[in-house]
C-alpha positions in Angstrom: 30.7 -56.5 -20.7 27.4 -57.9 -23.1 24.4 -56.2 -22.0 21.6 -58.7 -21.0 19.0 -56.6 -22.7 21.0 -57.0 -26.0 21.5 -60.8 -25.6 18.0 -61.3 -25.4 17.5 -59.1 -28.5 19.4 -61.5 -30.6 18.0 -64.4 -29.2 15.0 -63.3 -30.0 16.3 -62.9 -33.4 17.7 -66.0 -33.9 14.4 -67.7 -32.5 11.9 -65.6 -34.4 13.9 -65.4 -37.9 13.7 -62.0 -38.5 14.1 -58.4 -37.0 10.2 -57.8 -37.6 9.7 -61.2 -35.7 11.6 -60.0 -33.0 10.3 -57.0 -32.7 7.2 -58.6 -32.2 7.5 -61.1 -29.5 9.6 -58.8 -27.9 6.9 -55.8 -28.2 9.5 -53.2 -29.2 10.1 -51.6 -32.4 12.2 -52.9 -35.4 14.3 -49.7 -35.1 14.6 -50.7 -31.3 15.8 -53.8 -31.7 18.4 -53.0 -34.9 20.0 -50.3 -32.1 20.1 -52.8 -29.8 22.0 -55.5 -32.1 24.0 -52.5 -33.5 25.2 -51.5 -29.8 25.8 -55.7 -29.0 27.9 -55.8 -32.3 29.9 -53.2 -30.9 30.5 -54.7 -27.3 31.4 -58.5 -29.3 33.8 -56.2 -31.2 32.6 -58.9 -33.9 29.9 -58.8 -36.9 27.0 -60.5 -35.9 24.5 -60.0 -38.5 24.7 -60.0 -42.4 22.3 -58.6 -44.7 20.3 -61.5 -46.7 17.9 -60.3 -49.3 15.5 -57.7 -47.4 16.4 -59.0 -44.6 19.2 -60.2 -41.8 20.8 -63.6 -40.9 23.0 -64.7 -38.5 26.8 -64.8 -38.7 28.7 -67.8 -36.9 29.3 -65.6 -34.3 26.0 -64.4 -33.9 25.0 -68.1 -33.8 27.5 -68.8 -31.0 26.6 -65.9 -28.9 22.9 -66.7 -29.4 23.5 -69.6 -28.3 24.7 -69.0 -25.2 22.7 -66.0 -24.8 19.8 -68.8 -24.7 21.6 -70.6 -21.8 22.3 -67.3 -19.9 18.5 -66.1 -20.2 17.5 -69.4 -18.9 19.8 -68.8 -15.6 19.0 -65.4 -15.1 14.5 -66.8 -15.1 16.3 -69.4 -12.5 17.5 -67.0 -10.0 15.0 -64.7 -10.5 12.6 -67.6 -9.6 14.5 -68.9 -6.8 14.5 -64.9 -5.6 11.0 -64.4 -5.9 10.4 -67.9 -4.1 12.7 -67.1 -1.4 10.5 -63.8 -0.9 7.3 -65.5 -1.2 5.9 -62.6 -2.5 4.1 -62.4 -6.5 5.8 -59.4 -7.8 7.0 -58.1 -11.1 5.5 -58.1 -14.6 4.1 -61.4 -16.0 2.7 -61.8 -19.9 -0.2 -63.8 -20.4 -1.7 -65.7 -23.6 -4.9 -67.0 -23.7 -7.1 -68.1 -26.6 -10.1 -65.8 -26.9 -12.8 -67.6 -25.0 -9.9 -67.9 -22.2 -9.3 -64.3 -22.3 -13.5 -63.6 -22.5 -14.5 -66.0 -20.0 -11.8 -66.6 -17.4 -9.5 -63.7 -17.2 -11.6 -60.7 -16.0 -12.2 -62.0 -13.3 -8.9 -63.9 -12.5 -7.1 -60.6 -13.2 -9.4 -58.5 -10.8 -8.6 -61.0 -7.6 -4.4 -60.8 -9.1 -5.2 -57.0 -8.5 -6.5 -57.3 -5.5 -4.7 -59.6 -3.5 -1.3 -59.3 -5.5 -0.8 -55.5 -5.8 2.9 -55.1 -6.8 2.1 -58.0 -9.8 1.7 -56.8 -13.1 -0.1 -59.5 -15.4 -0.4 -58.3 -18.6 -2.6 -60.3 -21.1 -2.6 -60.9 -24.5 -5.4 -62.4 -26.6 -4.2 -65.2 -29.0 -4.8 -68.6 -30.6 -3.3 -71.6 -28.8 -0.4 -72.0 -31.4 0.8 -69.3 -30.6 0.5 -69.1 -27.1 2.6 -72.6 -26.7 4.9 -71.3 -29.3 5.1 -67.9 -27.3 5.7 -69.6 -24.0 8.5 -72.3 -25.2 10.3 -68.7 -26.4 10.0 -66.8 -23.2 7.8 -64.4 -25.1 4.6 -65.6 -22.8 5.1 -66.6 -19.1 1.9 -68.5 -18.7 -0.7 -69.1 -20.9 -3.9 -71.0 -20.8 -4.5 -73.7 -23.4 -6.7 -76.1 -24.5 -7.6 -79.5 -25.7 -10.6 -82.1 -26.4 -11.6 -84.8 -24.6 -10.5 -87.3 -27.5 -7.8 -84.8 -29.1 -5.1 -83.7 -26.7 -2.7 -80.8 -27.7 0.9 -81.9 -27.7 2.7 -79.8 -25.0 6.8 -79.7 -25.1 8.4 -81.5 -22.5 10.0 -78.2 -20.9 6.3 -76.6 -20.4 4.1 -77.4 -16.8 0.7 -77.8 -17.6 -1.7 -77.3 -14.9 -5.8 -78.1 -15.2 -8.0 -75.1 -15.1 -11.5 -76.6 -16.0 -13.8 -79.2 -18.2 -16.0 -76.5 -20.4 -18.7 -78.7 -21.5 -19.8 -78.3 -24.8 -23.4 -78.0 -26.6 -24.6 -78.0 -30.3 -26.1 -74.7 -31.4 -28.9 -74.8 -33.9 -31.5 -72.5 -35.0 -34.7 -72.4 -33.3 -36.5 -73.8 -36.0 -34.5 -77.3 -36.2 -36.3 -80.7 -35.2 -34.0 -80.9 -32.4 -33.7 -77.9 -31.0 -36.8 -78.7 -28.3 -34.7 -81.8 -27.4 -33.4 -81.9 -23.5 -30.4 -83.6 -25.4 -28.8 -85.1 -28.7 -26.2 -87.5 -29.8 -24.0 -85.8 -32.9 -24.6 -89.1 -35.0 -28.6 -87.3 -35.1 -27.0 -84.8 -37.2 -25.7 -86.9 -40.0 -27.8 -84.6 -42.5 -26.9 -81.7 -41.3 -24.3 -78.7 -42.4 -22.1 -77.5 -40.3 -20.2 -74.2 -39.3 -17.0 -75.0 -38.4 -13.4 -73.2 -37.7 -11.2 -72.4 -40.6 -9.1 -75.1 -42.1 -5.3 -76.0 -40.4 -6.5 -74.9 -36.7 -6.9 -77.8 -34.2 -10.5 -77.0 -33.2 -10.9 -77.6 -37.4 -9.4 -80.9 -37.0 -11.0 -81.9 -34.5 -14.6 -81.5 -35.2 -14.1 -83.7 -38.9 -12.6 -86.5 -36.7 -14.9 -86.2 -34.1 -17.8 -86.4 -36.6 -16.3 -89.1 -38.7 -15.9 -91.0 -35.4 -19.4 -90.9 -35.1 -19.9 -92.5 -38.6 -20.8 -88.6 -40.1 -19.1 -87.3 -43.5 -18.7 -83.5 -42.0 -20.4 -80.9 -44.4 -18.8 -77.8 -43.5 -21.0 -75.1 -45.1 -19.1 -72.1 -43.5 -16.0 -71.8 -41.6 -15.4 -68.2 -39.1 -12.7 -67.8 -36.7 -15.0 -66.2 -33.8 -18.2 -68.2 -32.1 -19.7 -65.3 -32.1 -20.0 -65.1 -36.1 -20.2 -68.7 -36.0 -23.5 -68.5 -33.6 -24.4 -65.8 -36.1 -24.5 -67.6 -39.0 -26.7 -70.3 -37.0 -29.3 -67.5 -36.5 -29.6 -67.0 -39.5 -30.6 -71.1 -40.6 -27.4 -71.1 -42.6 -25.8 -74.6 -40.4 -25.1 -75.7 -36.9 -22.1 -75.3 -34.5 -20.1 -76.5 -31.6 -20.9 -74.2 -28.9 -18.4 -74.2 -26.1 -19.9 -72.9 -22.9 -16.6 -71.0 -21.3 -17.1 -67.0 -22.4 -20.1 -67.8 -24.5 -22.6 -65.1 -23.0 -26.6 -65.0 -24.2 -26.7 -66.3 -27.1 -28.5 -64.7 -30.3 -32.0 -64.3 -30.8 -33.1 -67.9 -32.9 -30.2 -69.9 -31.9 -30.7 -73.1 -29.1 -27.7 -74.9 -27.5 -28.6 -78.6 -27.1 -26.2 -80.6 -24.8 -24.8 -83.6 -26.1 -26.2 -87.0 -24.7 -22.1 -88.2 -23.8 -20.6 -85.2 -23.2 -18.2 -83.7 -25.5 -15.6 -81.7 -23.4 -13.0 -79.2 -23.8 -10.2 -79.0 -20.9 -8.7 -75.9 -20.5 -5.4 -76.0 -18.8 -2.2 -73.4 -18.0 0.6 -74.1 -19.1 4.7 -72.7 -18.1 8.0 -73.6 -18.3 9.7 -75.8 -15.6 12.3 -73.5 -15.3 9.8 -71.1 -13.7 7.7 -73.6 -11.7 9.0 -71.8 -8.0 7.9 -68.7 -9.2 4.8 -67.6 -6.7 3.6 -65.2 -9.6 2.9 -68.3 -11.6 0.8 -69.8 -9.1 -1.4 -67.0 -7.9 -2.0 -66.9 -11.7 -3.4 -70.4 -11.8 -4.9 -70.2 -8.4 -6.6 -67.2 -9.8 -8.1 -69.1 -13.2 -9.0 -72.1 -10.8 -11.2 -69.4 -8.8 -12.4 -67.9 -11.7 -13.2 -71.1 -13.2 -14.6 -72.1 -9.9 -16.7 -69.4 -9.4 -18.9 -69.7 -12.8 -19.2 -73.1 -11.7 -21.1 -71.8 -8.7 
């Protein structure tokens, strides 16, 4: 008899590349998961690994059995939706992504209410960028995560994945106190043609996005810095060294010398959830997103 367990040790293998990899998404150790191969090896009664350089590959058999182990796993999140469904009841463990505004701005709340009204769920949440979390929840690594996109740059979502809105975060320019339009009650980006900017490292979407969103508008970018976080981003404003896109979701006070000047025609983000169809029935997954849609709701209010 093939352990289940082990099955989904090597398809996490055979998805992620690596034992390190799998170790990873699985949140085990590397030691864990080369027992766990060892021990499946055994009940195949066939190699399923070889050693490649420092690390493993797959052997035709391994590839078959991963294969199917992918289709098993698949039926066994099936009936344990169609289980939980028939129960009505959220209960279990769910992982959750987010990116880190998400996780800042949404998610305490959402996961105090998922305490309270859901007490036999445990939602478990993980900070991460968005490429990831899609990435994460195509694997099975990540039950629900939330997501975003631009109002004129949408994030391509696999067709197996439910995506479910959450909210529109508008979203200001952040300047230092001391620039000519910081007094303003609003501002169109093509009034900061002259201006350097403080933008996201290069190869993330939010990165792309703001050079085609400013070159829409007629503006070469001039990206003076580049941070991950908005709050070092915000920072560097402070200090006079450029201006930012300042998303409102999770965004707090902001620093001493620093203004936030909405935008004349609103420049967006939408923040959604996002699943796989195979676990749509799952009532877990919605008190989830009913629970972000409260949240949501509630800094509305």
């Amino acid at each position: 008899m093939l352990n289940l367990e082990r099955l989904r040790t090597l398809h996490a293998l055979a998805r992620h590349g690596s034992v390190s990899g799998a170790a990873e998404g699985l949140h085990v150790t590397t030691s864990a998961v080369s027992q766990q191969l060892s021990k499946l090896e055994r009940e195949a009664g066939q190699r399923l690994l070889v050693k490649s350089g420092r690390g493993v590959r797959l052997t035709d058999a391994g590839r078959l059995l991963a294969e199917h182990a992918g289709r098993i796993l698949s039926q066994v999140e099936l009936a344990q939706s169609d289980l939980e469904a028939q129960r009505g009841h959220a209960v279990g463990e769910l992982r959750l992504g987010a990116f880190p505004t998400a996780a800042r701005g949404l998610f305490p709340a959402a996961l105090t209410t998922l305490r309270a009204d859901h007490p036999q769920l445990r939602a478990r949440l993980v900070e991460m960028e968005q490429e990831e979390a899609v990435e994460g929840t195509v694997r099975g690594d990540i039950d629900l995560a939330v997501v975003l996109d631009w109002y004129n740059k949408p994030l391509p979502v696999p067709d197996e994945l439910v995506r479910a809105p959450v909210l529109d975060d508008p979203v200001d320019v952040a300047v230092p106190a001391g620039h000519p339009l910081a007094d303003r009650a609003d501002v169109s980006l093509a009034d900061f043609g002259e201006d350097e900017w403080i933008a996201w490292p290069k190869g993330e979407f939010c990165h792309d996005w703001l050079l085609s969103t400013l070159r829409g508008q007629g503006i070469e970018p001039r990206i003076a810095h580049m941070a991950e976080e908005h709050a070092t981003q915000l920072a560097l404003v402070a200090a006079g060294l450029g201006i930012a896109v300042a998303p409102r979701l999770g965004r707090g006070p902001l620093p001493e010398g620093v203004r936030a000047v909405p935008v004349r025609h609103t420049m967006c983000r939408h923040v959604f959830a996002i699943w796989r169809a195979d676990a749509d029935r799952r009532p877990s997954i919605r008190a989830v997103a009913d629970a972000l849609r409260e949240a949501a709701a509630g800094m509305a209010g």
